[in-house]
FIPA-981380 format. One record per residue: residue number from 1; residue in three letters; y, z, x of N, C-alpha, C in turn. Coordinates in Angstrom, 1 decimal. Layout:
# FIPA-981380
PT seq type    n.v    n.w    n.u   ca.v   ca.w   ca.u    c.v    c.w    c.u
PT NUM  ala      Y      Z      X      Y      Z      X      Y      Z      X
...
This chain:
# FIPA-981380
PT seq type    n.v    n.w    n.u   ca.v   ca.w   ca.u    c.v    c.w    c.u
PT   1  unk    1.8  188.7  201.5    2.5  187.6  200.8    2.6  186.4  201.8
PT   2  unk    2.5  185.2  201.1    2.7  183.7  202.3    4.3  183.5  201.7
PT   3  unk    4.0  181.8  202.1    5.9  181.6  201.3    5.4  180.2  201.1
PT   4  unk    5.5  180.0  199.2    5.1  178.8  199.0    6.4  178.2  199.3
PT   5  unk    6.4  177.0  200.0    7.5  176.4  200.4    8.4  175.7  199.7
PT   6  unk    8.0  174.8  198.2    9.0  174.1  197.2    9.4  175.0  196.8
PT   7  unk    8.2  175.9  196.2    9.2  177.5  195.7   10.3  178.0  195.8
PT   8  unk   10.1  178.4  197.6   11.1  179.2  197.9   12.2  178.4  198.5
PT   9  unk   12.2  176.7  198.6   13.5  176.5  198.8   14.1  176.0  197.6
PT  10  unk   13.6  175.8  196.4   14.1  175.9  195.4   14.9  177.2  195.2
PT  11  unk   14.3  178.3  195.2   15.2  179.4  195.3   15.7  179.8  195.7
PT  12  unk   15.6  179.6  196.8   17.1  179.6  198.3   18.1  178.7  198.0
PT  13  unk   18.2  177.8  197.2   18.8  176.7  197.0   19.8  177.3  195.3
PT  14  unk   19.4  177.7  195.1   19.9  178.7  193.7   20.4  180.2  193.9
PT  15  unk   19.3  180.8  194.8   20.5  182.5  195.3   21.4  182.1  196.1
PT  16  unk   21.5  181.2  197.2   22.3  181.3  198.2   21.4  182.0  199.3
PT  17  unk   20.4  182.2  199.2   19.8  183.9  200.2   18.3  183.4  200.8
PT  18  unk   18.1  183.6  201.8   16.5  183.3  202.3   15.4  184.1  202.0
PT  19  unk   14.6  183.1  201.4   12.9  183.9  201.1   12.6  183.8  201.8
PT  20  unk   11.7  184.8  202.6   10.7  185.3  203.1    9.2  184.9  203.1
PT  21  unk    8.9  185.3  202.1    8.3  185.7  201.3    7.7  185.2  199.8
PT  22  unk    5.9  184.4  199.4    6.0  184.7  198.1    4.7  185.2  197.7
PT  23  unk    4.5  185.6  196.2    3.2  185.7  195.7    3.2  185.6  194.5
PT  24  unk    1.9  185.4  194.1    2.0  185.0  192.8    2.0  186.5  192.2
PT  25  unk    2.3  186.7  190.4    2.6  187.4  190.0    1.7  187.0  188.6
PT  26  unk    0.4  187.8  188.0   -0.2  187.4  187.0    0.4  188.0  185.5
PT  27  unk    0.1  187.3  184.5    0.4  188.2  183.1    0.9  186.7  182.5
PT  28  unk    1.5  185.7  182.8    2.6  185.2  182.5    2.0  184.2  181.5
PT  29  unk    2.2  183.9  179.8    1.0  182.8  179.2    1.6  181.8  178.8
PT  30  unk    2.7  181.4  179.7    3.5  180.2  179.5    3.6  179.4  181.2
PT  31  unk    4.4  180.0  181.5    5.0  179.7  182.3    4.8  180.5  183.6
PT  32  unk    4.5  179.7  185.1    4.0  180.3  186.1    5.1  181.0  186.9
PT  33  unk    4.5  182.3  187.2    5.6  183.9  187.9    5.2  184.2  189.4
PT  34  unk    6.3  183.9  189.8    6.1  183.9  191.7    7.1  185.4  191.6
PT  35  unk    6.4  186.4  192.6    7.2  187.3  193.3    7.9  186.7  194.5
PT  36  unk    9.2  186.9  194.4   10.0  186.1  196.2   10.2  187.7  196.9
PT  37  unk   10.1  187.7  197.8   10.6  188.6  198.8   11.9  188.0  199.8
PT  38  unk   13.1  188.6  199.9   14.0  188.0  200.0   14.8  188.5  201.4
PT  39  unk   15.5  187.7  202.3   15.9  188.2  203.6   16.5  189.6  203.8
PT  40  unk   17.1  189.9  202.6   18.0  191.3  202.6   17.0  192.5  202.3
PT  41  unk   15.8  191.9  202.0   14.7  193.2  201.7   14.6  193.5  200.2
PT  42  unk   14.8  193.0  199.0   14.8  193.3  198.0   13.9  191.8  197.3
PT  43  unk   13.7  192.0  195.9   12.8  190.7  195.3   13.4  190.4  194.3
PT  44  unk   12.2  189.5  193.6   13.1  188.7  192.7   11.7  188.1  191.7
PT  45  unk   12.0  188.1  191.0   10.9  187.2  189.9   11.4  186.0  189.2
PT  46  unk   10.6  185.1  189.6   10.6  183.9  189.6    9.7  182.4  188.8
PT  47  unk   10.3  182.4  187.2    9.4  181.6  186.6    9.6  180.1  186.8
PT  48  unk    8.4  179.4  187.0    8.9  178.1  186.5    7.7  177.6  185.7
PT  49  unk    7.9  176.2  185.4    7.0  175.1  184.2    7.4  173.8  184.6
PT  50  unk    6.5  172.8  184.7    7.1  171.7  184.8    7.1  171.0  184.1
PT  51  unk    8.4  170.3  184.2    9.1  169.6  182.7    9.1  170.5  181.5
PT  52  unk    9.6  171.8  181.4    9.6  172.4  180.3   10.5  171.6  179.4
PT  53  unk   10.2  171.9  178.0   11.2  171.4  176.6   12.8  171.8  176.9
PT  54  unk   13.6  171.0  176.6   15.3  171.0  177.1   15.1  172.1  176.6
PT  55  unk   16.5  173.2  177.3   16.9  174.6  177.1   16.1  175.3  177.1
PT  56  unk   15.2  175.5  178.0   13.9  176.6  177.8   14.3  177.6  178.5
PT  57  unk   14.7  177.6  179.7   14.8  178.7  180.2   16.2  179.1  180.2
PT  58  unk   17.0  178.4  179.9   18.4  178.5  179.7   18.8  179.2  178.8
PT  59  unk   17.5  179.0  177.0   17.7  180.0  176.3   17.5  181.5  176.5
PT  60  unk   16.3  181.5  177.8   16.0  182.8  177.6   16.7  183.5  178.7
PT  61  unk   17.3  182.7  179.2   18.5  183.9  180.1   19.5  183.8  179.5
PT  62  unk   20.0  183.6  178.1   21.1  183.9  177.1   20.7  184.6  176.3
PT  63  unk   19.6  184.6  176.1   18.9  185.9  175.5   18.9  187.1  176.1
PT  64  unk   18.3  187.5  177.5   18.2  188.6  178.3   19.8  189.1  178.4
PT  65  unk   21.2  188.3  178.7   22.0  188.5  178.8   22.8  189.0  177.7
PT  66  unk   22.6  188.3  176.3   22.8  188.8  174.8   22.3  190.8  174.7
PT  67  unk   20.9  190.8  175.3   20.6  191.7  174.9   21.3  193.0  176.1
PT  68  unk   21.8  192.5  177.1   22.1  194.0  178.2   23.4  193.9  177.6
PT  69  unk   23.8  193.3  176.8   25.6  193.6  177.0   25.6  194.5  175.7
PT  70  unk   24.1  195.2  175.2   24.5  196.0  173.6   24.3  197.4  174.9
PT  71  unk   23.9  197.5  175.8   23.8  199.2  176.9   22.8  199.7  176.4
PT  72  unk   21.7  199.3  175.4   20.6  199.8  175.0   19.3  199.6  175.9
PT  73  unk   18.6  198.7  175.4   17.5  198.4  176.4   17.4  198.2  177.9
PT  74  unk   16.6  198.6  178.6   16.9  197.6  180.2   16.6  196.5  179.6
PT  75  unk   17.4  195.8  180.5   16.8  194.3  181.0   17.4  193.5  183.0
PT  76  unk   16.0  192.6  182.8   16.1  192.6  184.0   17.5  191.9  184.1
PT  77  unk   18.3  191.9  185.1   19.5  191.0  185.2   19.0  189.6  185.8
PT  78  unk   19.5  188.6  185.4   19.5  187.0  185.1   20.4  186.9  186.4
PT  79  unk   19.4  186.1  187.9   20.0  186.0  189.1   20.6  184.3  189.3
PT  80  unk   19.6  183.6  188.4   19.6  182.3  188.5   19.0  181.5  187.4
PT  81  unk   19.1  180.3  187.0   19.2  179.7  186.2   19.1  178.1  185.9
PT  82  unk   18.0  177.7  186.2   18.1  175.8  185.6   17.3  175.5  185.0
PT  83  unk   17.1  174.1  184.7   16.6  173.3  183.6   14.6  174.2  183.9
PT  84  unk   14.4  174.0  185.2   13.0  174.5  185.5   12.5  175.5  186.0
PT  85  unk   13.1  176.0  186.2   12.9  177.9  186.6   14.2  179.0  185.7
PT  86  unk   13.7  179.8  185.9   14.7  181.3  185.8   14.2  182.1  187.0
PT  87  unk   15.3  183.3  187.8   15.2  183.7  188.5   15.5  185.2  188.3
PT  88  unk   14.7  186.1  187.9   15.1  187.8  187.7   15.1  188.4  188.3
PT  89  unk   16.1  189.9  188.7   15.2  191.1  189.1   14.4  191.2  189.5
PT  90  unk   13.6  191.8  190.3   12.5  192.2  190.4   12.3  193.8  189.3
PT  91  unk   11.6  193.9  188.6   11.4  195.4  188.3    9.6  196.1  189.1
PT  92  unk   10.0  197.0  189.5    8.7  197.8  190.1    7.9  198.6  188.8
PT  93  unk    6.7  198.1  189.1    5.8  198.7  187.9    5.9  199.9  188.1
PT  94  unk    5.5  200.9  187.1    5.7  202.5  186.7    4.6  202.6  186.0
PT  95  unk    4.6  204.0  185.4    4.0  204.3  184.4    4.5  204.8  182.9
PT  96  unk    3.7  204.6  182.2    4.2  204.6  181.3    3.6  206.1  180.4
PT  97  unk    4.8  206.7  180.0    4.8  208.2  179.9    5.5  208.4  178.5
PT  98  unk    4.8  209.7  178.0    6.0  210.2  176.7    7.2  210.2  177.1
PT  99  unk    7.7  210.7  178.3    9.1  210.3  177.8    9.6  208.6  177.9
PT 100  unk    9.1  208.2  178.8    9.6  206.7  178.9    9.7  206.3  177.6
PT 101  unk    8.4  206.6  176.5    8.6  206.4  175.1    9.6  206.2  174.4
PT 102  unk   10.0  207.9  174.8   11.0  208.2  173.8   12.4  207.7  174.2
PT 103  unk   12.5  207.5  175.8   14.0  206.9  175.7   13.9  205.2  175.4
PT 104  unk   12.7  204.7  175.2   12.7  203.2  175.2   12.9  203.2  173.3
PT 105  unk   12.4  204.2  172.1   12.9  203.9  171.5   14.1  204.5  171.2
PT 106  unk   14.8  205.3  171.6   16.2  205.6  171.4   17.2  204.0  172.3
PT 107  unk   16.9  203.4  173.4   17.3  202.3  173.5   17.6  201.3  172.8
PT 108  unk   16.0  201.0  172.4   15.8  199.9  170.7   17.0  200.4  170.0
PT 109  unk   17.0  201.3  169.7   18.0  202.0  168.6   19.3  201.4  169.0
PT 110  unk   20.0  201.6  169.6   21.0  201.3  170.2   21.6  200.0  170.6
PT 111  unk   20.5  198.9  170.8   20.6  197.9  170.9   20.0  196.9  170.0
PT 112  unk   19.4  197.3  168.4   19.6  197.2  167.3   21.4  197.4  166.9
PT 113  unk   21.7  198.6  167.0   23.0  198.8  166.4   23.9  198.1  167.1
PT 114  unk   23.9  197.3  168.2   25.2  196.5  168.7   25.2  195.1  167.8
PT 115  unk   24.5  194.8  166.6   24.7  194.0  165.6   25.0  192.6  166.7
PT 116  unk   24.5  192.0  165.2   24.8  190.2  165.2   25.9  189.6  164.4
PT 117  unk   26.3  188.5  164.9   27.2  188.0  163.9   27.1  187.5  162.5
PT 118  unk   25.7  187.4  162.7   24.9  186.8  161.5   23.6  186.7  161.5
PT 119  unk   22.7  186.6  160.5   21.0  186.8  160.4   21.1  185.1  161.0
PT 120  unk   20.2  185.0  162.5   20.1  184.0  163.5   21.0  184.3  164.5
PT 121  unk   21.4  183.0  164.9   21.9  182.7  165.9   22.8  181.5  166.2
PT 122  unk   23.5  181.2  167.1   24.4  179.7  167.2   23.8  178.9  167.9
PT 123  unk   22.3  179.0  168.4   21.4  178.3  169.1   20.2  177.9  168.5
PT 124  unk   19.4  177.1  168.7   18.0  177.2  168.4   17.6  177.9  169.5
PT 125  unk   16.2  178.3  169.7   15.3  178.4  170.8   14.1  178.3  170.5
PT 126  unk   13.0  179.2  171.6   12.2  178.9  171.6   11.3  180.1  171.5
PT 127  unk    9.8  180.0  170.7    8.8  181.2  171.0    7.8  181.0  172.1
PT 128  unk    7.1  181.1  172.6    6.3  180.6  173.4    6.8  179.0  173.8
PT 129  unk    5.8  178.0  173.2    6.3  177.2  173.4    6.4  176.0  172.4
PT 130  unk    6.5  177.0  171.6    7.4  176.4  169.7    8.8  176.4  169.7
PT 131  unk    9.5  175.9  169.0   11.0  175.8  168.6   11.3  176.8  167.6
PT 132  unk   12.1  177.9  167.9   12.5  178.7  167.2   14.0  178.4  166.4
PT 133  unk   13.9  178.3  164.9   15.0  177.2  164.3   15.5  178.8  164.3
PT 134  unk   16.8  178.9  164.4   17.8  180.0  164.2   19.2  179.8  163.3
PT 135  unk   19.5  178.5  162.8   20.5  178.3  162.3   20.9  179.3  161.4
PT 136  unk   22.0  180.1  161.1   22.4  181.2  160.8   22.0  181.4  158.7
PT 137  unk   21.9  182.2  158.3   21.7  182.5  156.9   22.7  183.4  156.2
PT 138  unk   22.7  183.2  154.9   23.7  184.3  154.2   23.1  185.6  154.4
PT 139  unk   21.5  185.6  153.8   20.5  187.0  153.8   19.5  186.9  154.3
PT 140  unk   19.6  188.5  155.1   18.4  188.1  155.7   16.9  187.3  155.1
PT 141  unk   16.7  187.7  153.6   15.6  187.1  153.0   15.6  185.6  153.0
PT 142  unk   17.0  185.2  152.8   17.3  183.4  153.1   16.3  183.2  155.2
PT 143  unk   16.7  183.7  155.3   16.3  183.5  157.1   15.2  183.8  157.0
PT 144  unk   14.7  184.9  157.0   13.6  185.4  157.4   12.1  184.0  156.8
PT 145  unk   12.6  183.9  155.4   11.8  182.8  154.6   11.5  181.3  155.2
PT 146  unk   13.1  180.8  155.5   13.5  179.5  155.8   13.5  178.8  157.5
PT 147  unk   13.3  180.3  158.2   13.3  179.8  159.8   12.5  180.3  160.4
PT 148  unk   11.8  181.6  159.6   10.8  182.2  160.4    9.1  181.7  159.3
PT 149  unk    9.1  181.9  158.3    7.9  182.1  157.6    7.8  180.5  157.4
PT 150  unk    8.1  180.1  156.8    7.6  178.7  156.5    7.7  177.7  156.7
PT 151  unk    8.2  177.7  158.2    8.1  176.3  159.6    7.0  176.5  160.2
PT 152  unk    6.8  177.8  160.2    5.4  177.9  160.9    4.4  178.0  160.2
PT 153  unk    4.7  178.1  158.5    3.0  178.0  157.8    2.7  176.3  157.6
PT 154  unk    3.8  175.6  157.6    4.0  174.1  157.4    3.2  174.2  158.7
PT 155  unk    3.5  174.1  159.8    2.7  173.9  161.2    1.2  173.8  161.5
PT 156  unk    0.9  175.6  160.7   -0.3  176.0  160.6   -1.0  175.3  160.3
PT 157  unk   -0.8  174.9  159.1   -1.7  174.3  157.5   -1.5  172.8  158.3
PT 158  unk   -0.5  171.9  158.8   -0.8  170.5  159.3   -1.7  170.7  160.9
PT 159  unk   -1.3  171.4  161.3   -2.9  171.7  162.5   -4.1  171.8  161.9
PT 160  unk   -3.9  172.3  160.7   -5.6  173.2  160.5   -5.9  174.3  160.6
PT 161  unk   -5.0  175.2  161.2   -4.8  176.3  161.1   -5.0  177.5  160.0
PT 162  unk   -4.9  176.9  159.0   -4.7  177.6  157.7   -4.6  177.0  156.4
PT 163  unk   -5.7  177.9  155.6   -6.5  177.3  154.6   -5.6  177.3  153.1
PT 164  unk   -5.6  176.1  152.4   -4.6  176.3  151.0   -4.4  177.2  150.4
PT 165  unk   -5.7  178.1  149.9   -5.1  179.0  149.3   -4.4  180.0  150.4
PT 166  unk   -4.6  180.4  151.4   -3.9  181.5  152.0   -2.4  181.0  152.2
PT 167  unk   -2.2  179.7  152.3   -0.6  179.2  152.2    0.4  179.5  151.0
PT 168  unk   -0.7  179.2  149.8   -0.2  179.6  148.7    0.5  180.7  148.6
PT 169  unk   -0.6  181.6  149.3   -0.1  183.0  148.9    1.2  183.3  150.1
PT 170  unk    1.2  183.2  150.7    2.5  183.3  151.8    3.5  182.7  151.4
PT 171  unk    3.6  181.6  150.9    4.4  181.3  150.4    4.8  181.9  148.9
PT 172  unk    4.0  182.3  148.0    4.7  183.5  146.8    5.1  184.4  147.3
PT 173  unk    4.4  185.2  148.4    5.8  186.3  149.0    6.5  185.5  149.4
PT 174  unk    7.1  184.8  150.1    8.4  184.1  150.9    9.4  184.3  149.4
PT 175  unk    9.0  183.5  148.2   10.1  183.7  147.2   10.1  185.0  147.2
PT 176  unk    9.8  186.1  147.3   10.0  187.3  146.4   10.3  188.4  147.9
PT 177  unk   10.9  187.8  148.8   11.5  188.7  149.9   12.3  189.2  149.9
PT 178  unk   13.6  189.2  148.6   15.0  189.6  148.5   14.6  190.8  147.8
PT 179  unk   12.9  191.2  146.9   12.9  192.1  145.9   12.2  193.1  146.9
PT 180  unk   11.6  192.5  148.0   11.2  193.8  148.5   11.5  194.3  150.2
PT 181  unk   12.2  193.9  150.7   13.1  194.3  151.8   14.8  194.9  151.4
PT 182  unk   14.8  195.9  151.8   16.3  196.4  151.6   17.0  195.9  152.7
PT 183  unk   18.1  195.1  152.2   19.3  194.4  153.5   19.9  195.2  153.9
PT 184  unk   19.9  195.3  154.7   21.3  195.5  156.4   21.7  194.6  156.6
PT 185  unk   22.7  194.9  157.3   23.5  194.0  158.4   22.5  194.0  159.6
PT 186  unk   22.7  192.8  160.3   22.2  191.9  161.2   22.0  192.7  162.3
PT 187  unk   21.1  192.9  163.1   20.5  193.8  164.0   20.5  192.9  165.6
PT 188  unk   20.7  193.0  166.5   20.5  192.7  167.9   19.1  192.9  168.0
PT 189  unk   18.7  192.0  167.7   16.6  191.7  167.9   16.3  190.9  169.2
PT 190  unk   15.0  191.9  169.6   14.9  191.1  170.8   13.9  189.7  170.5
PT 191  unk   13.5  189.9  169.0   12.4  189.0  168.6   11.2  188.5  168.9
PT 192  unk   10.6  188.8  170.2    9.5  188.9  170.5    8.8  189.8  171.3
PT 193  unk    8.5  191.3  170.6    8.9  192.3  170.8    7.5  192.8  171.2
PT 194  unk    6.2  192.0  171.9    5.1  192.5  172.1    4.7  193.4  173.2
PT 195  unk    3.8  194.2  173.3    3.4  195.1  174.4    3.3  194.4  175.8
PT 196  unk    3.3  192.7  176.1    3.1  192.5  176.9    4.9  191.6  177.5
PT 197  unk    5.8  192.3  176.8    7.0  191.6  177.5    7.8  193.2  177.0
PT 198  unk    7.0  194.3  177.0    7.8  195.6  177.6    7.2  195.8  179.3
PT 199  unk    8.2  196.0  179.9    7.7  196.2  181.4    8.1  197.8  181.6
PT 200  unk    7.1  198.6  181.8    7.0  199.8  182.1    7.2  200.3  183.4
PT 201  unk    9.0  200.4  184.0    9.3  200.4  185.8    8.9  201.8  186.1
PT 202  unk    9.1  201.5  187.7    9.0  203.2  188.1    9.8  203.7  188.5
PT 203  unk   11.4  202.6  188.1   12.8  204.0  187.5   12.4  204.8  186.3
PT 204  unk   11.4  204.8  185.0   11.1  205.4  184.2   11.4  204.8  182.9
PT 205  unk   12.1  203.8  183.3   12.6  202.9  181.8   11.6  201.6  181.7
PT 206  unk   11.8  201.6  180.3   11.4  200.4  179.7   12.1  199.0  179.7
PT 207  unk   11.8  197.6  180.5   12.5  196.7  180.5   12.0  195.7  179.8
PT 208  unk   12.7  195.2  178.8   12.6  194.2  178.0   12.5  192.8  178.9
PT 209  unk   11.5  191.8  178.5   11.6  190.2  179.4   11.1  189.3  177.9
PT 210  unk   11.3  188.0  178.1   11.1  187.2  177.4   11.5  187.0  176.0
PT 211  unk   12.6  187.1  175.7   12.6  187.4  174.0   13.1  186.2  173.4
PT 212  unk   13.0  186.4  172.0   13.6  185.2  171.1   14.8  185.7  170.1
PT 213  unk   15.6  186.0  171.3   17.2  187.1  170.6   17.7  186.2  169.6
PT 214  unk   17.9  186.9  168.2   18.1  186.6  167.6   19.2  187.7  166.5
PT 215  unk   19.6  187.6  165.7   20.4  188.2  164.7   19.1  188.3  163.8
PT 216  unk   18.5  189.7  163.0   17.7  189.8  161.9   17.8  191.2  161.1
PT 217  unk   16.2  191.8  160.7   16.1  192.9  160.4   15.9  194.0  161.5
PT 218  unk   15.9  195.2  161.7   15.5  195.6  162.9   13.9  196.0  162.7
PT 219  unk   13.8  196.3  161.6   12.0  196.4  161.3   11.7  195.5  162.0
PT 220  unk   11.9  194.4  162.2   10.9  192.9  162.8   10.5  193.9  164.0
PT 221  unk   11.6  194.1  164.7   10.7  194.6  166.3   10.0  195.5  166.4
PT 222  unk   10.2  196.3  165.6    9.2  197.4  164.9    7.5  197.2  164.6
PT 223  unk    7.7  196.3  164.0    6.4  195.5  163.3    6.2  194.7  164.7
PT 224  unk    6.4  194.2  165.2    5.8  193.5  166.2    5.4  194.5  167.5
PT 225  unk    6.1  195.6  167.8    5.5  196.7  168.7    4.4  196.7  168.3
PT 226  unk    4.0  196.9  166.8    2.7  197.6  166.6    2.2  196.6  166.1
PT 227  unk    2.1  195.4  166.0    1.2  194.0  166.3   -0.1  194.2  167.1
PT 228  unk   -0.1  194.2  168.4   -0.9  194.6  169.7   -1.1  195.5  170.4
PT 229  unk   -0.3  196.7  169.9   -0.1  197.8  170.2    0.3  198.2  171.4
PT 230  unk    1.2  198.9  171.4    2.2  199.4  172.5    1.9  200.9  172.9
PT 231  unk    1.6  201.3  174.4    1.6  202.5  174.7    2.3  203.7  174.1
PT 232  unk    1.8  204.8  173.2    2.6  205.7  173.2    3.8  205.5  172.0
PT 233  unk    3.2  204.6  171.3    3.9  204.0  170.2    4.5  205.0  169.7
PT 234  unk    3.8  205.6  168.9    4.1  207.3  168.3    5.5  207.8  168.8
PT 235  unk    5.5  207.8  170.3    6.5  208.6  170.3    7.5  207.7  170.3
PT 236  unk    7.6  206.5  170.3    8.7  205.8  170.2    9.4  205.1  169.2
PT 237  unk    8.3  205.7  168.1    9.4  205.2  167.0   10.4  206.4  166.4
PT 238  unk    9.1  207.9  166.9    9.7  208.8  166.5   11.2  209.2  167.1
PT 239  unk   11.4  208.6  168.4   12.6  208.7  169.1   13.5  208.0  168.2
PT 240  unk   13.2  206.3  167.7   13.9  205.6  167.4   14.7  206.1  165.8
PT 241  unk   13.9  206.9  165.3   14.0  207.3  163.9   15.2  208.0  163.8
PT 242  unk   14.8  209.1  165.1   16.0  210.2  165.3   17.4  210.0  165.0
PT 243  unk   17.0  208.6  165.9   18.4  208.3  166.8   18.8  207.5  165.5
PT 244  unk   17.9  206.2  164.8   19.0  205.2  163.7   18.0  205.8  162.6
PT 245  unk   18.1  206.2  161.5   17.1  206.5  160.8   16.5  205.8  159.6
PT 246  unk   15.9  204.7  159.2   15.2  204.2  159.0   14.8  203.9  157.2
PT 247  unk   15.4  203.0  156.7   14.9  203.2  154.9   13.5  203.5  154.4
PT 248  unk   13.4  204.0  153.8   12.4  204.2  153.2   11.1  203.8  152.7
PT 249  unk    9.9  203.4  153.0    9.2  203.0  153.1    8.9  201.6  153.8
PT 250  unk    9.3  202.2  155.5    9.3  200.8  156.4    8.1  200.8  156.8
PT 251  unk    7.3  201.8  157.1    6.3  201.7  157.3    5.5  200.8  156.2
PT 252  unk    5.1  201.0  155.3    4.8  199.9  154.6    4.9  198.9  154.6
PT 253  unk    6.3  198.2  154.8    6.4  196.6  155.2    6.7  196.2  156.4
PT 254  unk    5.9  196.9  157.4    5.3  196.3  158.9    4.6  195.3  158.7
PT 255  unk    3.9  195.1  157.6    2.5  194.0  158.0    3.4  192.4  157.1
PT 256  unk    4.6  192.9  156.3    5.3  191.6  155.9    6.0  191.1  156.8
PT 257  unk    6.6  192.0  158.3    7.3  191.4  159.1    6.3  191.1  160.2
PT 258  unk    5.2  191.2  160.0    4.4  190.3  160.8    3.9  189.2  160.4
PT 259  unk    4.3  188.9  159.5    4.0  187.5  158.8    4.4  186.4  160.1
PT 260  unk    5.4  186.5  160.5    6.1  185.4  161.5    5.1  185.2  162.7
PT 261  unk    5.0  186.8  163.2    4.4  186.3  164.7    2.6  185.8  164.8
PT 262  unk    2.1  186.5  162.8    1.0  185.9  162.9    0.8  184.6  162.5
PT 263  unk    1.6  184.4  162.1    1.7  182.3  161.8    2.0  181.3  163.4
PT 264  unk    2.7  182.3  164.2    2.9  181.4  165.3    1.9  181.9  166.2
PT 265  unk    0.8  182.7  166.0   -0.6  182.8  166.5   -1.4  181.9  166.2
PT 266  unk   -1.1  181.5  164.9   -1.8  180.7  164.0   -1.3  179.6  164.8
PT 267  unk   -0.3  178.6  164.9    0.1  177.8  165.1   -0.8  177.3  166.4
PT 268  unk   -0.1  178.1  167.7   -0.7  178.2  169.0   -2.2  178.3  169.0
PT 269  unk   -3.1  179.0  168.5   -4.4  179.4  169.3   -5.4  179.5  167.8
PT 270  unk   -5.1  179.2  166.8   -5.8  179.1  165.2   -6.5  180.3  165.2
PT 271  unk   -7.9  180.4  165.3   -8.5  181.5  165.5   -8.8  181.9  164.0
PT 272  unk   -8.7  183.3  164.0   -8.3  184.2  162.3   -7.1  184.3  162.1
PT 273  unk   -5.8  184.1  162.8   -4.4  184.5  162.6   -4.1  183.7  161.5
PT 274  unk   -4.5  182.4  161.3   -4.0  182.1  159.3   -4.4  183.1  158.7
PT 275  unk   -5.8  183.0  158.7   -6.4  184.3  157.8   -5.5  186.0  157.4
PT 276  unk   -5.2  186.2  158.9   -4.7  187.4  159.0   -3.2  187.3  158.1
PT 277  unk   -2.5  186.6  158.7   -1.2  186.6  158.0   -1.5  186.4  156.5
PT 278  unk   -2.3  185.7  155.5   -2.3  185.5  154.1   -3.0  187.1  153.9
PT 279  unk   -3.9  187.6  154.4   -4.7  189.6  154.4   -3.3  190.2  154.1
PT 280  unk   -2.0  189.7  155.1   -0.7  190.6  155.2   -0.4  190.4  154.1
PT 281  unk   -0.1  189.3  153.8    1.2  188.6  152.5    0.3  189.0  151.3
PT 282  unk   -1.2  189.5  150.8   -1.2  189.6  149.6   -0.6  190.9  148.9
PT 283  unk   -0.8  191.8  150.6   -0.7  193.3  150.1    0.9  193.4  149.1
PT 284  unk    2.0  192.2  149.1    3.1  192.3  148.4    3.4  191.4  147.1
PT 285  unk    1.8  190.7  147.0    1.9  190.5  145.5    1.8  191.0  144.0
């Protein structure tokens, strides 16, 4: 390890504590991740961006913090905090094992059930590096339609992203989401629930990073596990099932609750993700 210098007195300047120590840390598709090594012998992970969009990282250490106070998932703890970095934990990479599986979804479970006050949130935030509207809903179907599904097909379709008729059809399911999701009460979601923001330690748990915490369905994070697929999936839902048990034919409407994260694929990187998301949305007409 060297010690980038603005880095680390930026971060000395925010722990109170002397780096050592830095290195880069790869994986990160926003925002750049410095490992610190720190005078007392322990680390620390360290993102920044420059000039990110107001409350960027501010939201997501009120997210990380929203989410450890349900005792379900790890999460790394939130050391520091400004307009242009966030400062975490360090977590030590592990592997990733059936059981890790199974206590990461009995976790989910758990921190699903510490509920929301309402479908959203009292914040906006952010997905990558989109604006996540959160303004709170009566039902989930009101939300799910109005802040998740079609701000981003509007986005899509004015990029180019996505072709008229496949809007059309996303948009006839959006009306018809109260007929075919069964409501719960509001779930503690981590909202951006992909294989590459579970961190697999070698305490043996699963730590959640980056999310777009939000009040929703708990399916969503469900469906988004198996988006890109997650190690060992299998056994983690089977854990999860145990533990909260799950209505009836949710497997089935996995590919409706990926409507969201494939429109904001769509948005960011075009590709086939219009495509894919209208493939999703016909199977419920």
């Amino acid at each position: 390890m060297t010690r980038l210098p603005l880095v680390a007195r930026r971060a000395e300047e925010l722990l109170g504590a002397a780096v050592v120590a830095t290195a880069p840390v790869a994986g990160g598709d926003v925002a750049t991740a410095t490992r610190l090594r720190l005078s007392n012998g322990s680390s620390a992970l360290m993102k920044t961006l420059p000039h990110p969009p107001e409350d960027f990282f501010e939201s997501e250490a009120r997210g990380l913090r929203w989410l450890a106070e349900a005792d379900g998932l790890a999460v790394p703890e939130v050391l520091a905090v400004d307009h242009e970095c966030l400062i975490l934990a360090w977590v030590e990479p592990g592997r990733t094992t059936p059981d890790a599986a199974s206590a990461f979804g009995r976790a989910l479970a758990r921190t699903h059930a510490a509920g929301a006050p309402s479908y959203g949130l009292d914040r906006d935030g952010w997905i990558g590096t989109l604006p996540l509207p959160n303004r709170p809903a009566g039902t989930w179907a009101e939300f799910y339609a109005t802040r998740r599904v079609l701000p981003y097909l509007k986005l899509a379709r004015d990029r180019g992203h996505l072709e008229p008729e496949d809007a059309g059809v996303i948009e006839a399911v959006a009306r018809r989401l109260p007929d075919l999701v069964p409501e719960e009460g509001p779930a503690r979601l981590h909202g951006d629930l992909w294989n590459g923001n579970v961190l697999w330690g070698g305490d043996g748990a699963a730590h959640v990073i980056d999310p777009a915490a939000h009040g929703g369905h708990r399916e969503t994070d469900l469906a988004m596990l198996a988006l890109f697929g997650l190690p060992q999936l299998p056994r983690a839902l089977e854990a999860y099932a145990e533990t909260a048990p799950l209505a009836d034919g949710w497997q089935d409407r996995t590919p409706l609750h990926q409507l969201h994260p494939l429109l904001v694929h769509a948005c960011l990187f075009g590709g086939g993700y219009g495509a894919r998301a209208a493939q999703a949305a016909r199977r419920f007409l």
